[in-house]
C-alpha positions as CSV (number, residue, x, y, z in Angstrom):
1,X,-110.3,-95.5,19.8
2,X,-107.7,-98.3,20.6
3,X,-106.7,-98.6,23.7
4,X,-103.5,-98.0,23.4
5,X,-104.2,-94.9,22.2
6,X,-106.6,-93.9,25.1
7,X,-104.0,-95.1,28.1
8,X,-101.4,-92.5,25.8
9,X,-104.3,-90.1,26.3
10,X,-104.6,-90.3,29.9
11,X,-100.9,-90.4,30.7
12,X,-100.5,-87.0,28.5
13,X,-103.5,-85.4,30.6
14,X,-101.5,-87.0,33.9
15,X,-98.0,-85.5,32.9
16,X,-100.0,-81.8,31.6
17,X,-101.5,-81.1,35.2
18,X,-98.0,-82.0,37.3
19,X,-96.6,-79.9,34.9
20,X,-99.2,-77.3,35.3
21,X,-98.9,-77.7,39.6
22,X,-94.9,-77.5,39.0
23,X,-95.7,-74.1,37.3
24,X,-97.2,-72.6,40.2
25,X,-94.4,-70.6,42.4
26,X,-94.5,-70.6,46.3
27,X,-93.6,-66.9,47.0
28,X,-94.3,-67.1,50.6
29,X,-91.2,-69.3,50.7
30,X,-88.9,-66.5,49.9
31,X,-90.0,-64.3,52.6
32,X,-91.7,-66.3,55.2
33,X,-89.6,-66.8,58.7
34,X,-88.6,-64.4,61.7
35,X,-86.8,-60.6,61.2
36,X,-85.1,-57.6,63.2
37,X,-85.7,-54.3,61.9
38,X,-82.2,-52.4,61.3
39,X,-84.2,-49.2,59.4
40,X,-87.5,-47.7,59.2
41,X,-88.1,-44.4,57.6
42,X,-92.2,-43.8,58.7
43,X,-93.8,-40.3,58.3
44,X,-90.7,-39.1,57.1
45,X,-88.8,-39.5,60.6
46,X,-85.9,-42.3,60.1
47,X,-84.9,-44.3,62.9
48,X,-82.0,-46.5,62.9
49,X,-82.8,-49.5,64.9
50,X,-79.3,-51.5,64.4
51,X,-77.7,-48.9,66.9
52,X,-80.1,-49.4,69.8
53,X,-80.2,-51.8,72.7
54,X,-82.5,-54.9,72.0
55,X,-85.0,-53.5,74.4
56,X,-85.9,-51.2,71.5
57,X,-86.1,-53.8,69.1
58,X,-88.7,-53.9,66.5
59,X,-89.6,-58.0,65.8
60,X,-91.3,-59.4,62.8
61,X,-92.4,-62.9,62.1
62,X,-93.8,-63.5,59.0
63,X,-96.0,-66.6,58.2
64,X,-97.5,-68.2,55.1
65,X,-101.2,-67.1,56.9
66,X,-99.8,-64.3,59.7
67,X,-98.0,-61.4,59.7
68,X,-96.9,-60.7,63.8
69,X,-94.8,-57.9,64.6
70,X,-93.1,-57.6,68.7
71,X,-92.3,-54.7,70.1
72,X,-91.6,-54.6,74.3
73,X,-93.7,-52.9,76.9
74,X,-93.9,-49.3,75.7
75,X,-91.9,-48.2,78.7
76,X,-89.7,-51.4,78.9
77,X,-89.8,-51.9,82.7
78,X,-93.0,-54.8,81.9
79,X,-92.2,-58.0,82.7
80,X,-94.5,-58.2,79.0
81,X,-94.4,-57.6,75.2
82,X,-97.2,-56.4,72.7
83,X,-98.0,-58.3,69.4
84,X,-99.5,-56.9,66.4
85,X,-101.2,-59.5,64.2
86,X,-102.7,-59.0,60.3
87,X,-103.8,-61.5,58.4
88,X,-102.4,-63.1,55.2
89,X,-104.5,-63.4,52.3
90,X,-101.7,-64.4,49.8
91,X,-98.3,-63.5,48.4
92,X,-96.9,-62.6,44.6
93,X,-93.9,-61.7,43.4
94,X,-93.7,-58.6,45.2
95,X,-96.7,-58.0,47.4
96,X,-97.9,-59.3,50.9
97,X,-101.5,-59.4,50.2
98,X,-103.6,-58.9,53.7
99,X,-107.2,-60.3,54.5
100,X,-108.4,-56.7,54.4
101,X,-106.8,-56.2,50.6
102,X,-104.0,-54.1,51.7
103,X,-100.5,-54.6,50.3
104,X,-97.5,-54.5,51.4
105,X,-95.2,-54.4,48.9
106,X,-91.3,-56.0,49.2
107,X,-88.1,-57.1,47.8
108,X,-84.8,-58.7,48.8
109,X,-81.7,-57.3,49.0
110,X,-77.9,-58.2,50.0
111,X,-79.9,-60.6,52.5
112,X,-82.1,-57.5,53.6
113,X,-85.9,-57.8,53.3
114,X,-87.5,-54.7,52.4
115,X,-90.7,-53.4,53.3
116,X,-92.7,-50.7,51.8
117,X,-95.7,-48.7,51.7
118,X,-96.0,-45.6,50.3
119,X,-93.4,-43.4,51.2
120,X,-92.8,-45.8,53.9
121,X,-89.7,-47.6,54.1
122,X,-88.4,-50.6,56.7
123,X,-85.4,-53.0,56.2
124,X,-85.4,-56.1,58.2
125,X,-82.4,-58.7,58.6
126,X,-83.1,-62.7,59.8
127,X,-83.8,-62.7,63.6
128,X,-81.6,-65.7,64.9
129,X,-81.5,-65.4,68.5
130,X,-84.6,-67.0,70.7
131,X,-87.7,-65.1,71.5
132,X,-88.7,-63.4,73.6
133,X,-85.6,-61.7,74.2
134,X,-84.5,-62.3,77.9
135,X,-85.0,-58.7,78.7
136,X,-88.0,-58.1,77.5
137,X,-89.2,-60.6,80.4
138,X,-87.1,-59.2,82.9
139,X,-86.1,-56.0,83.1
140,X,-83.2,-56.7,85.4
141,X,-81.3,-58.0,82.1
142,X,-81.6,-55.1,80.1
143,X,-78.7,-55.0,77.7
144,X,-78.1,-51.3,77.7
145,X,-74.8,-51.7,76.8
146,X,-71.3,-53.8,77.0
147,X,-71.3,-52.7,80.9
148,X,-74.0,-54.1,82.0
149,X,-75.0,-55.4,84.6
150,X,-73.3,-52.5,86.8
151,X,-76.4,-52.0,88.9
152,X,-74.4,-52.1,92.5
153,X,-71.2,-51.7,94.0
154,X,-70.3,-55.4,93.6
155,X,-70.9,-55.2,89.9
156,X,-69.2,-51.5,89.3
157,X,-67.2,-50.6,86.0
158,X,-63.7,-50.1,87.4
159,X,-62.8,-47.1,85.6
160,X,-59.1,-45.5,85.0
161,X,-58.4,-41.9,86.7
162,X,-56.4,-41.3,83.7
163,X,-58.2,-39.7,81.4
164,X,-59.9,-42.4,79.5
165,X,-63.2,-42.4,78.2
166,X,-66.2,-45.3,78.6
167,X,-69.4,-45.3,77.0
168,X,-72.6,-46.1,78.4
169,X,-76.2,-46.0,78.1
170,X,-78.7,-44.9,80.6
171,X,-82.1,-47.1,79.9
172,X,-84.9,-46.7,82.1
173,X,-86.1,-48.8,84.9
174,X,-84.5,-46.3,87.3
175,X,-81.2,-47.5,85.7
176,X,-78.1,-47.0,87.9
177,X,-74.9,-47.5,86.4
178,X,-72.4,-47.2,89.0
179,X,-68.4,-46.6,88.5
180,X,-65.3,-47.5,91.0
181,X,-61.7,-46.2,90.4
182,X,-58.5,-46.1,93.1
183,X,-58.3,-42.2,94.7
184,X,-55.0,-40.9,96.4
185,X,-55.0,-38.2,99.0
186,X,-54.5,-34.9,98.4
187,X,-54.8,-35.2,94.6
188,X,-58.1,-33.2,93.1
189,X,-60.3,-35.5,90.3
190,X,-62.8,-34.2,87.8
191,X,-65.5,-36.7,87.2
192,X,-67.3,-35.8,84.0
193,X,-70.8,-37.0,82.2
194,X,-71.8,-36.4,78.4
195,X,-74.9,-37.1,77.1
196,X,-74.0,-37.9,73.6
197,X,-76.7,-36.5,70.8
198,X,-80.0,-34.9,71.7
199,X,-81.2,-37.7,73.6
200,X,-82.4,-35.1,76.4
201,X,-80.7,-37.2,79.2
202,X,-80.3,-35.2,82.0
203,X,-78.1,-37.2,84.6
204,X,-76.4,-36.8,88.3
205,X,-73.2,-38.1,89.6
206,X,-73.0,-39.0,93.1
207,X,-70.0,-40.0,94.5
208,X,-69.4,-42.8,98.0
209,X,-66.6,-43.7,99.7
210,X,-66.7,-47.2,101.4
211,X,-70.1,-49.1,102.1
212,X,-72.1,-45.7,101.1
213,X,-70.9,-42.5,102.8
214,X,-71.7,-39.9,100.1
215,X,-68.6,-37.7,99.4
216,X,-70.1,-35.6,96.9
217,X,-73.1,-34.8,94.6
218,X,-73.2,-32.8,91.2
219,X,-76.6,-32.5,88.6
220,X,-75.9,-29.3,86.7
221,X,-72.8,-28.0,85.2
222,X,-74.3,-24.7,85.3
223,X,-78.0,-23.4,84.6
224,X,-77.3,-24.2,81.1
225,X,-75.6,-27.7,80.5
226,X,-77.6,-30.0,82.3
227,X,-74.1,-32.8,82.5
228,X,-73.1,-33.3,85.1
229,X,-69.3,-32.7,86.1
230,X,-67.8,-33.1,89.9
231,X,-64.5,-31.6,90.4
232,X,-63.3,-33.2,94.0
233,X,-59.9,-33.4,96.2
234,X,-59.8,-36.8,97.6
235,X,-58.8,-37.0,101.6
236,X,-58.0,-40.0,102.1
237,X,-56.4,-42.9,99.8
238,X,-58.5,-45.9,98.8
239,X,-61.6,-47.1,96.3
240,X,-63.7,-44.4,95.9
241,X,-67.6,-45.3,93.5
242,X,-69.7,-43.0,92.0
243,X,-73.1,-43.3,90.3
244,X,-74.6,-42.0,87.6
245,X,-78.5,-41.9,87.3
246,X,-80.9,-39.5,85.7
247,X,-81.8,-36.6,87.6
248,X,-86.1,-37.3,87.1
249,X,-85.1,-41.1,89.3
250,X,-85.0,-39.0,92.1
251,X,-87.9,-36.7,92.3
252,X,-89.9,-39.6,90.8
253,X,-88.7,-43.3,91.8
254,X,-90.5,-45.7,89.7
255,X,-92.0,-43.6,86.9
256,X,-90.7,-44.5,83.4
257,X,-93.4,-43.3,81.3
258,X,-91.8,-39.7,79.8
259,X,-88.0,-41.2,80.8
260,X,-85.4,-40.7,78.8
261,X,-83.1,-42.8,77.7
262,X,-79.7,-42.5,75.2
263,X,-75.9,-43.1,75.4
264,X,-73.3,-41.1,77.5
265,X,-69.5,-40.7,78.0
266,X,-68.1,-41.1,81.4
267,X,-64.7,-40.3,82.0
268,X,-62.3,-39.4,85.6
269,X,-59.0,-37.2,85.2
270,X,-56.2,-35.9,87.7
271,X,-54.3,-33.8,85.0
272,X,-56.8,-31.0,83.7
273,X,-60.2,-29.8,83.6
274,X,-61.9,-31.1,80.6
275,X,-63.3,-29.4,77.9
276,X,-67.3,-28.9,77.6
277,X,-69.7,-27.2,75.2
278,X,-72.9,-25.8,76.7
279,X,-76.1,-26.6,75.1
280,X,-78.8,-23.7,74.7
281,X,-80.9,-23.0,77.9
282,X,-82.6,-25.9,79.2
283,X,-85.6,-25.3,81.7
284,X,-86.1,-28.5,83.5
285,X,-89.5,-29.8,83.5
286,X,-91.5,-32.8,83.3
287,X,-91.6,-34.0,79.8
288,X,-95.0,-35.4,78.1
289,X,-95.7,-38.7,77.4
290,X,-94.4,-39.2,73.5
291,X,-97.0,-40.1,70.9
292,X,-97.5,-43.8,70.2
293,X,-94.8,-45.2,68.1
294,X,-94.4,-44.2,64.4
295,X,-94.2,-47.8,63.4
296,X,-97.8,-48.6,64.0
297,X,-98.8,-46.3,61.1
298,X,-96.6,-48.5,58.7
299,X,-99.0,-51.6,58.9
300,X,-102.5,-49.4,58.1
């Protein structure tokens, strides 16, 4: 064969196997990098993640050989997190493959990754902001809500005695959120709490004046409605704070293991008693520690 012909030869079989290398698609590329879960619909309870504090958060990094998912300390007063690992076999075009030959199957989405198994559904959005979060390593920046911190008098919400409404959350950790407004003598305030869903909060309202004389206390609106609401005639003009703290903080200091946690509305008024709809009976006892979380069943 000429020579010619045989360095023709070569360079063809050259060219054929870049092609052929070219050809092959990096899937993991699409996927691979860090998430926030916004949904997950697991055993056929849906949570919506996107509306909770990042204490709740649900973290997933995925990696051409790893697939690590964060959640905090189960009762989210650790100083700690807990990681899940599972190991990557390969990827296709729409499957995680695992070590163990599971699958995990996915697709993208208006910038959403989605992750299912089953009947089981999660959609994740890119995770920008560093990791760990801050209050996941120290509980005295949990990010409850736009109020926070408001753990002590010098850090209070200054709220009007008007009539108008703030929301909060009450997280655990013994949270405290306390409240100051400007009082005038002889003039009678209602101070009233709302849990807002069926969170199960049950919250107090104490009420100071000055550098901690307690003025006035209210748990129970009556043996049905466990919100608290303090109707008060103020005998002296001048800053007046309140707290609001769950009612289990008191009888156990400390113990956030069956604590509840959720939003509430806070609001003061001078002009009228406000309007309130009492749940169904509620027998106040301690609550059992809640199953381990749905979400772990999604990766078996």
């Amino acid at each position: 064969m000429p020579q010619g012909l045989n360095k023709s030869c070569f360079l063809f079989l050259v060219l054929l196997m870049v092609s052929c290398e070219d050809a092959v698609i990096d899937y993991a590329s699409d996927i691979v990098g860090a998430y926030i879960v916004e949904t997950a619909n697991i055993d056929g309870g849906y949570t919506d993640y996107s509306i909770l504090p990042l204490e709740q958060a649900l973290i997933i990094d995925i990696g051409s050989s790893d697939f690590l998912s964060y959640t905090n300390a189960i009762n989210l007063c650790d100083s700690s997190y807990i990681i899940d690992t599972l190991e990557i076999d390969s990827f296709t075009d729409t499957a995680i493959v695992f070590r163990d030959d599971t699958r995990l199957y996915y697709s993208i989405e208006d910038e959403q990754l989605i992750l299912w198994n089953g009947d089981d559904m999660m959609t994740l959005v890119e995770y920008t902001t560093s990791f760990p979060p801050a209050s996941w390593r120290d509980p005295a920046l949990l990010t409850n809500d736009t109020y926070e911190p408001d753990s002590s008098i010098s850090l209070a919400s200054r709220i009007s005695a008007a009539g108008a409404v703030q929301s909060h959350y009450s997280a655990v950790c013994d949270d405290e959120d306390y409240f100051i407004f400007e009082a005038l003598d002889s003039t009678t305030y209602v101070i009233e709490v709302n849990a807002v869903g069926s969170t199960g909060l049950d919250l107090t309202i104490s009420l100071y004046f000055g550098q901690g004389d307690l003025v006035d206390f209210n748990d129970d609106q009556s043996t049905t409605d466990v919100d608290p609401k303090l109707e008060w005639t103020c005998e002296g003009t001048g800053e007046y704070y309140f707290i609001v703290k769950k009612y289990w903080d008191y009888l156990d200091p400390g113990n956030s293991e069956d604590d509840k946690r959720g939003a509430y509305t806070v609001q003061v008024d001078v002009t009228k008693d406000l309007l309130n709809t009492s749940p169904q009976n509620v027998i106040k006892k301690h609550r059992p520690i809640p199953n381990a979380r749905r979400y772990a069943t999604f990766f078996d």
